[in-house]
C-alpha positions in Angstrom: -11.5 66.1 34.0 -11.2 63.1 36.6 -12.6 60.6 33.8 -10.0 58.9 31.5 -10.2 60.6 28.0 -10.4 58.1 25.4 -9.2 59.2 22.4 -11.6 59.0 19.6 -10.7 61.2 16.7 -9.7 59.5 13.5 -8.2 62.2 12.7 -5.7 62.4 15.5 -2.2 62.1 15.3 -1.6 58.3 15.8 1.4 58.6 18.5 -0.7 60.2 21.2 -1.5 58.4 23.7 -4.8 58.3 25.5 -4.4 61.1 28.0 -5.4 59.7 31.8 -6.0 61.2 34.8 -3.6 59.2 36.7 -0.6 59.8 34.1 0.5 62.6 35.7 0.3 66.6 34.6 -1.3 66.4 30.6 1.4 68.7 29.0 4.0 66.0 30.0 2.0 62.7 28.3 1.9 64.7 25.5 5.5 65.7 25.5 6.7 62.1 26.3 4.4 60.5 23.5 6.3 62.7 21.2 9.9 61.6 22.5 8.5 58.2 22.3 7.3 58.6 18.4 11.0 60.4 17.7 12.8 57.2 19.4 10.9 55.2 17.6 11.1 56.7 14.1 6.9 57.1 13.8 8.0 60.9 14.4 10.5 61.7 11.3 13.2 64.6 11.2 11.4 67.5 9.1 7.4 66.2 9.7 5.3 69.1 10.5 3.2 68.1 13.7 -0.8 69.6 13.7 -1.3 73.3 14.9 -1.7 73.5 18.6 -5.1 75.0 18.7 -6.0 71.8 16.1 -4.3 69.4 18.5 -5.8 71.5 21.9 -9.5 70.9 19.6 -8.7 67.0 19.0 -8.0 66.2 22.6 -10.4 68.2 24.4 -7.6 70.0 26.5 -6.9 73.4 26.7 -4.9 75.7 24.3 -1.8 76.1 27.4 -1.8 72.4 28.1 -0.3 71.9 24.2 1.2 75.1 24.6 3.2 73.7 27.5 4.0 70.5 25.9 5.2 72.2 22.6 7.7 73.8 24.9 8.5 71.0 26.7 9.3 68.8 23.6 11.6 71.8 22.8 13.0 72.1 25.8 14.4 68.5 25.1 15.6 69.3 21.4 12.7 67.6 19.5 11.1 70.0 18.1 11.6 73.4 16.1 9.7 76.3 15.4 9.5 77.6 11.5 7.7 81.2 12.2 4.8 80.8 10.4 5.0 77.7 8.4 4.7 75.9 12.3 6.3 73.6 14.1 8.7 70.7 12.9 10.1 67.6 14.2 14.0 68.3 14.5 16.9 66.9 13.6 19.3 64.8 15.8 21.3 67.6 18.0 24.8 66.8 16.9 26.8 66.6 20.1 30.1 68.5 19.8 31.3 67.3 23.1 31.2 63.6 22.6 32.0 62.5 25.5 29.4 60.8 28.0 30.0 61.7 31.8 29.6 58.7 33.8 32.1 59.9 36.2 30.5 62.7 38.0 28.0 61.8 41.3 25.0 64.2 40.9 21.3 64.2 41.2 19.6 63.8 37.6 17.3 66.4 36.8 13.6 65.4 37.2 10.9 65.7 34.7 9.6 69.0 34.3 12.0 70.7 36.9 12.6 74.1 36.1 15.7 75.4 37.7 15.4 79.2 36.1 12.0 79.2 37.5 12.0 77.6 40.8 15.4 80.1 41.4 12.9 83.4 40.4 10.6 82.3 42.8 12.7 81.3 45.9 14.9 84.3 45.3 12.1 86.3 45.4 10.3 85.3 48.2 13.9 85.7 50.2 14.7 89.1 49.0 10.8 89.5 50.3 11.3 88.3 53.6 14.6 89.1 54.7 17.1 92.1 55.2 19.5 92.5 52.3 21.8 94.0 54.2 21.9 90.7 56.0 22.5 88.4 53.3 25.3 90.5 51.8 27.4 90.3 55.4 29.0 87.7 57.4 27.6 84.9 59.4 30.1 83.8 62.6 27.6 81.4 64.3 27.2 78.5 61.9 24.3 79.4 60.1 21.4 81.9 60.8 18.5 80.6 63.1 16.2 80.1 60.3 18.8 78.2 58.6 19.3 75.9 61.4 15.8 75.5 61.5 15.2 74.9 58.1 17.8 71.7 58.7 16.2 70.2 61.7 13.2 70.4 59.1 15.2 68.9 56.5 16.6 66.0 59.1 13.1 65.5 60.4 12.4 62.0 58.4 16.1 60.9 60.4 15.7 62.3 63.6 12.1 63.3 64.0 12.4 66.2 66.6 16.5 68.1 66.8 16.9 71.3 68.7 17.8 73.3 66.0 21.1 74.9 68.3 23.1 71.2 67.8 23.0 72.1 63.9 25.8 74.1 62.1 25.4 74.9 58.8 28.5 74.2 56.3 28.7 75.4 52.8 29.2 71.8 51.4 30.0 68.2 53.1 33.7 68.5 52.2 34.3 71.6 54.6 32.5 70.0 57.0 34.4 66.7 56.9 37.7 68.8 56.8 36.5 70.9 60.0 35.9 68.1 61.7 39.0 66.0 61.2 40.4 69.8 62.1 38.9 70.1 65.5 38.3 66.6 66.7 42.5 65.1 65.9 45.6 66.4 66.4 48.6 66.0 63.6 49.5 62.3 63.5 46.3 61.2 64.5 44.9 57.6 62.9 41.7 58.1 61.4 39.5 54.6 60.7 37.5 54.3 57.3 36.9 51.1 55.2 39.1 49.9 52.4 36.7 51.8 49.4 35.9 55.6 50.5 35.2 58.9 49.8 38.2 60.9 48.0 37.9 64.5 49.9 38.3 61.9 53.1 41.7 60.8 51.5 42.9 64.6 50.9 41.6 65.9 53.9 43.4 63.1 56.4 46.7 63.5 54.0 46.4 67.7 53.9 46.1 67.6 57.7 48.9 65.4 58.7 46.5 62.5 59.9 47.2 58.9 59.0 44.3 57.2 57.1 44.2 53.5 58.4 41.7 51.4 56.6 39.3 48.5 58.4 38.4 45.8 56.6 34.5 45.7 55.0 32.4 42.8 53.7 29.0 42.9 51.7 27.3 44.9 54.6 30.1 47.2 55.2 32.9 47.8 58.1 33.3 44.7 59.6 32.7 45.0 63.7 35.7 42.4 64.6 38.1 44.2 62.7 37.2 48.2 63.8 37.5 46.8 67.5 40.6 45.1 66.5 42.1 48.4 65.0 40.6 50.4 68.0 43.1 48.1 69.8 46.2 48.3 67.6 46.3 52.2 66.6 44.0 54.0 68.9 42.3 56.4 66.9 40.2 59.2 67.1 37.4 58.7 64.5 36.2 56.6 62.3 34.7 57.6 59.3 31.2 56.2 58.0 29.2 56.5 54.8 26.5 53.7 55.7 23.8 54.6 53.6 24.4 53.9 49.3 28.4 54.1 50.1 30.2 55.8 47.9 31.5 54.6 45.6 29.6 50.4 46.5 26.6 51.7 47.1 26.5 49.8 50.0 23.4 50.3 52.5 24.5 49.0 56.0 21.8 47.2 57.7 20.6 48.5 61.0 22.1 45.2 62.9 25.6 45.9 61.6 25.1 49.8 62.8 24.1 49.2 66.0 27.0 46.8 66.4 29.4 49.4 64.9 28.0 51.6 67.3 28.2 49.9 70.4 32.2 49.0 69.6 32.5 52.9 69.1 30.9 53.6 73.0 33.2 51.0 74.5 36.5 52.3 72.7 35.4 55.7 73.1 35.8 55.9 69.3 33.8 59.1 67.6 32.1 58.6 64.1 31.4 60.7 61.4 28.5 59.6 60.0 28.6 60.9 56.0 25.0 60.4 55.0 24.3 62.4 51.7 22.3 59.5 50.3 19.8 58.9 53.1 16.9 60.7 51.8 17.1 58.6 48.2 17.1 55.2 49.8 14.3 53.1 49.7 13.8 52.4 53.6 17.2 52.8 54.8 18.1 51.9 58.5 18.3 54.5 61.4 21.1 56.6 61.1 24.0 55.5 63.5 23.9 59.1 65.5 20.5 58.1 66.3 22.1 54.8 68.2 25.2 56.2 69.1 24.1 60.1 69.9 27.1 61.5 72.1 29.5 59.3 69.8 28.1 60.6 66.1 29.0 63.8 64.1 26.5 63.4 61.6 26.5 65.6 58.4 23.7 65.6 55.6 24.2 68.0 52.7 21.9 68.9 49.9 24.1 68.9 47.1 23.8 65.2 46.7 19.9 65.1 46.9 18.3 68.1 45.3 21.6 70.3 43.0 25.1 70.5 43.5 24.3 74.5 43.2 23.2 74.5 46.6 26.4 74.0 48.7 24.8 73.6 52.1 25.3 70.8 54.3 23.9 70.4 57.7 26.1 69.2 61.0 24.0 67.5 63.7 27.1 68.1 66.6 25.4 67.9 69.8 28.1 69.2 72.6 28.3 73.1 72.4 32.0 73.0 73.1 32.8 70.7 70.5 30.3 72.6 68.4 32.4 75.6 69.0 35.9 73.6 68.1 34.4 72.8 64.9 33.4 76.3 64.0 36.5 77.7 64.7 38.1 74.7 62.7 35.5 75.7 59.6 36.4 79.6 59.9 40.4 78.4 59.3 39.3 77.8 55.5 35.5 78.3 54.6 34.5 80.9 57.4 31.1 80.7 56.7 28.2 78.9 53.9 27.2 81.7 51.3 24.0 84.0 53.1 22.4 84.2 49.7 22.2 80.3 48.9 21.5 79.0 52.5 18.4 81.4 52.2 17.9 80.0 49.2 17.9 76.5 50.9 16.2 77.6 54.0 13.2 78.9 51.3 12.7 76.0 49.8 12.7 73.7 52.5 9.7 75.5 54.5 8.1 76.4 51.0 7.9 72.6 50.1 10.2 73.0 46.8 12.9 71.0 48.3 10.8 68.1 48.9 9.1 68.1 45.8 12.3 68.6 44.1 14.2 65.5 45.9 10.8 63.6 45.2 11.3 64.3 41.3 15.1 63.2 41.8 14.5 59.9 43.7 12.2 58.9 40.6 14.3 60.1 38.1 16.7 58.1 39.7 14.8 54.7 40.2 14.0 54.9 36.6 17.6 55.6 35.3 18.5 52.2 37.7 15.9 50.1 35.8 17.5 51.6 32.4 21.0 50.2 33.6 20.0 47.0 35.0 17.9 46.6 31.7 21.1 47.6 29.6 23.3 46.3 31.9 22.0 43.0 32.2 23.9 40.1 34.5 26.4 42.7 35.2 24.4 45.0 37.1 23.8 44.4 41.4 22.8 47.7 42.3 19.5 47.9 44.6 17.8 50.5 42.3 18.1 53.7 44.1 20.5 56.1 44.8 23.0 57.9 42.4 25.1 55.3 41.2 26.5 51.6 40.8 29.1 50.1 41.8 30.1 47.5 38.6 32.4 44.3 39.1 34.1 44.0 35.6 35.0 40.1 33.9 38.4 39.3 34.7 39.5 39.7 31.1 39.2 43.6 32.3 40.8 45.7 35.2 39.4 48.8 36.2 42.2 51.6 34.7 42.3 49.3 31.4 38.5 49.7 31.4 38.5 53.3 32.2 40.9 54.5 29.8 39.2 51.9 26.9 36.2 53.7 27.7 37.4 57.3 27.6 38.5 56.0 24.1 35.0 55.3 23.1 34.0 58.6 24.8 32.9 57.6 27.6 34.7 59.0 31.4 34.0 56.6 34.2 35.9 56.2 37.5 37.9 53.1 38.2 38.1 51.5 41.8 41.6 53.1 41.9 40.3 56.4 42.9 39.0 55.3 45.9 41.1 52.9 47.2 43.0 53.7 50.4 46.2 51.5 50.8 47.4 48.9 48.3 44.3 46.9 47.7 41.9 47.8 45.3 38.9 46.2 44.4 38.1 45.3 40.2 35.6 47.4 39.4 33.9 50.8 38.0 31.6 53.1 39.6 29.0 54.4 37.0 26.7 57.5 37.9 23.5 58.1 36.6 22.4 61.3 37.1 25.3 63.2 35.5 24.1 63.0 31.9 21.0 65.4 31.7 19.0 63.6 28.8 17.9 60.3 29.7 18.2 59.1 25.6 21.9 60.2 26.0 22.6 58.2 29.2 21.1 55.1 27.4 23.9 55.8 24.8 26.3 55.8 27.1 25.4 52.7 29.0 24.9 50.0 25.9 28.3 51.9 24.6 29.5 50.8 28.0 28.1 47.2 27.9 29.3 46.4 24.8 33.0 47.5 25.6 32.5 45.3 28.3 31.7 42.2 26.7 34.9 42.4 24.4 38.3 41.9 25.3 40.9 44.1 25.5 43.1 43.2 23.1 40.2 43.4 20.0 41.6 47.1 20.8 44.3 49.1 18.5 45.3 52.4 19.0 45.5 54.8 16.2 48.1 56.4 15.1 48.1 59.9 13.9 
């Protein structure tokens, strides 16, 4: 049916929608008008909703489509099923976890994503194609070849064209960024970053015996002067980048301020590593800095930040063979090797086309959970709607652990600037994610819960006593 159905029935339930061929997959309208009439009360605890066969009749679809919805609306906990006395709106899930995880940076789960399916599928088409024997032993050399080829797929929109022999695989960015600080300094070593960074950076540097040495950054990132200043002053030997939706300011730096960073880093002899696990969710980021800087960059995308933290492969674009080499001896100190079974896994769904279609699903889940925190949010919010999280300047009534433990009060776990601070600075603020809560009503929660603790002062606050 390529024609918009209009629906025409009298007798038709009034929260469906008119079904359209441009709404997307018809069990899904369905499934979302009957979230929509629970929200808005038009749907009541305990009302018994019309057979499916009825409702399949009514809207001219077929008996699966409803079939599929039913399940869907299940799926998301609004509906139950009373044998034969039929199916029932259900009653408010009580939570017995109350708190809402703002805290944790993962990829929300996109609409009808099916994570027990698409795992039947891929696993079977591995265990089709390859040697079992193979995927139950060790892997020395950084990755099998159709692994490394599956990443100079997956890097493809970055680079266009990568000999698949520069890749390594890692299982996970940390292990990467570890092996690399491992191979590429010695103890004592000064490693660059900016003032706000990653965390596993911090341990890493500190677990290795290197000294973390912070350059200053504005609203575009590290600032150019200052990492040729501190190339001058403590000669290091890297500098560590996240340039695209930093972590935790969701910073993008623009291509102008990359290619200056990259030009200081060729003159001081300085090498990067370029932490991109954001890339593919950005609305029209820059050129990665390996692709200006290529004998200069170590550049490491991993998946775990784009499609499910479950897949803990990362991919390491390290173009010299002898420093390729380094670093896999470095890696084989702590993490030999990334897991056979779930880089086939990866390797699978990147040449079947379920990895693309699964970070599609993610980058819209996640555009649509920015416009429900900038909605919520209000003045407060200054994210650039993609991405995982936001980075949120609190009123100066508020600093950022006083915030953070208020808000664990309410039931509520964000993390304060705090955690990533290197040095004694620290900037006043939070950083919220938005993908960590799996039901987008329950993230909503969380947010206006948020935004009203924000717009009262801390001392309207008593603590219990029990």
């Amino acid at each position: 049916m390529s024609q918009v159905k209009t629906i025409q029935d009298e007798n038709l339930p009034n929260w469906l929608p008119q079904l359209t061929a441009q709404g997307g997959p018809r069990f899904l309208q369905i499934a979302d008008a009957l979230q929509a009439a629970v929200a808005e009360g038009s749907l009541k605890p305990g009302e018994r909703l019309p057979p499916q066969r009825r409702l399949a009749a009514q809207l001219d679809v077929d008996l699966t489509t409803v079939t599929r919805a039913y399940d869907e609306a299940r799926r998301r906990n609004l509906l139950e099923g009373r044998g034969a006395r039929g199916t029932y709106v259900a009653a408010p899930k009580v939570e017995l976890t109350s708190i809402l995880d703002l805290s944790m940076n993962t990829p929300p789960p996109p609409d009808g994503a099916d994570f027990g399916d698409m795992l039947k599928q891929g696993l079977s088409q591995v265990l089709m194609r390859a040697d079992s024997d193979l995927l139950m032993t060790y892997h020395l050399a950084g990755g099998s070849e159709s692994d490394r080829q599956a990443g100079a797929k997956w890097l493809e929109p970055m680079f266009e064209r990568l000999d698949s022999r520069q890749l390594v695989v890692c299982p996970g960015a940390q292990a990467a960024i570890a092996a690399l600080i491992l191979a590429l300094t010695e103890p004592g070593d000064v490693i660059l970053a900016e003032p706000m960074n990653y965390p596993g950076l911090r341990a890493a540097a500190s677990q290795f015996g290197r000294r973390l040495i912070t350059v200053e950054a504005d609203k575009h990132g590290m600032v150019p002067g200052m990492l040729e200043a501190a190339c001058r002053k403590h000669k290091p030997k890297l500098v560590y980048l996240n340039p695209t939706l930093q972590n935790p300011t969701a910073i993008t730096m623009p291509e102008r301020r990359r290619r200056e960073l990259a030009s200081i880093a060729k003159r001081c002899k300085l090498r990067i590593v370029e932490d991109d696990p954001y890339w593919l969710l950005a609305d029209a980021p820059p050129p990665p800095i390996a692709t200006l800087a290529p004998e200069q960059v170590y550049y490491i995308s991993t998946l775990s930040k784009c499609l499910t933290p479950g897949l803990r492969v990362a991919f390491v674009l390290i173009r010299d063979p002898q420093e390729r080499e380094r670093f896999l001896v470095a890696l084989r100190s702590f993490a030999l090797m990334a897991a056979p079974l779930t880089a086939a896994l990866a390797t699978q769904w990147i040449f079947d086309g379920s990895a693309d279609a699964l970070m599609a699903g993610v980058r819209k889940e996640a555009r649509l959970r920015h416009r429900i925190a900038r909605d919520i949010l209000a003045g407060r919010y200054s994210g650039a709607g993609d991405g995982l999280h936001v980075w949120l300047e609190l009123p100066a009534y508020w600093n950022s652990l006083q915030l953070a433990r208020a808000a664990d009060s309410e039931g509520i776990a964000v993390t304060p600037a705090e955690a990533f601070a290197a040095g004694s600075g620290s900037a006043n603020a939070i950083r919220i994610c938005l993908g960590s809560i799996k039901d987008r009503g329950r993230l909503q929660a969380g947010l206006q819960r948020l935004s009203h603790l924000l717009a009262r002062r801390p001392e309207s606050f008593s603590a219990a006593v029990v």
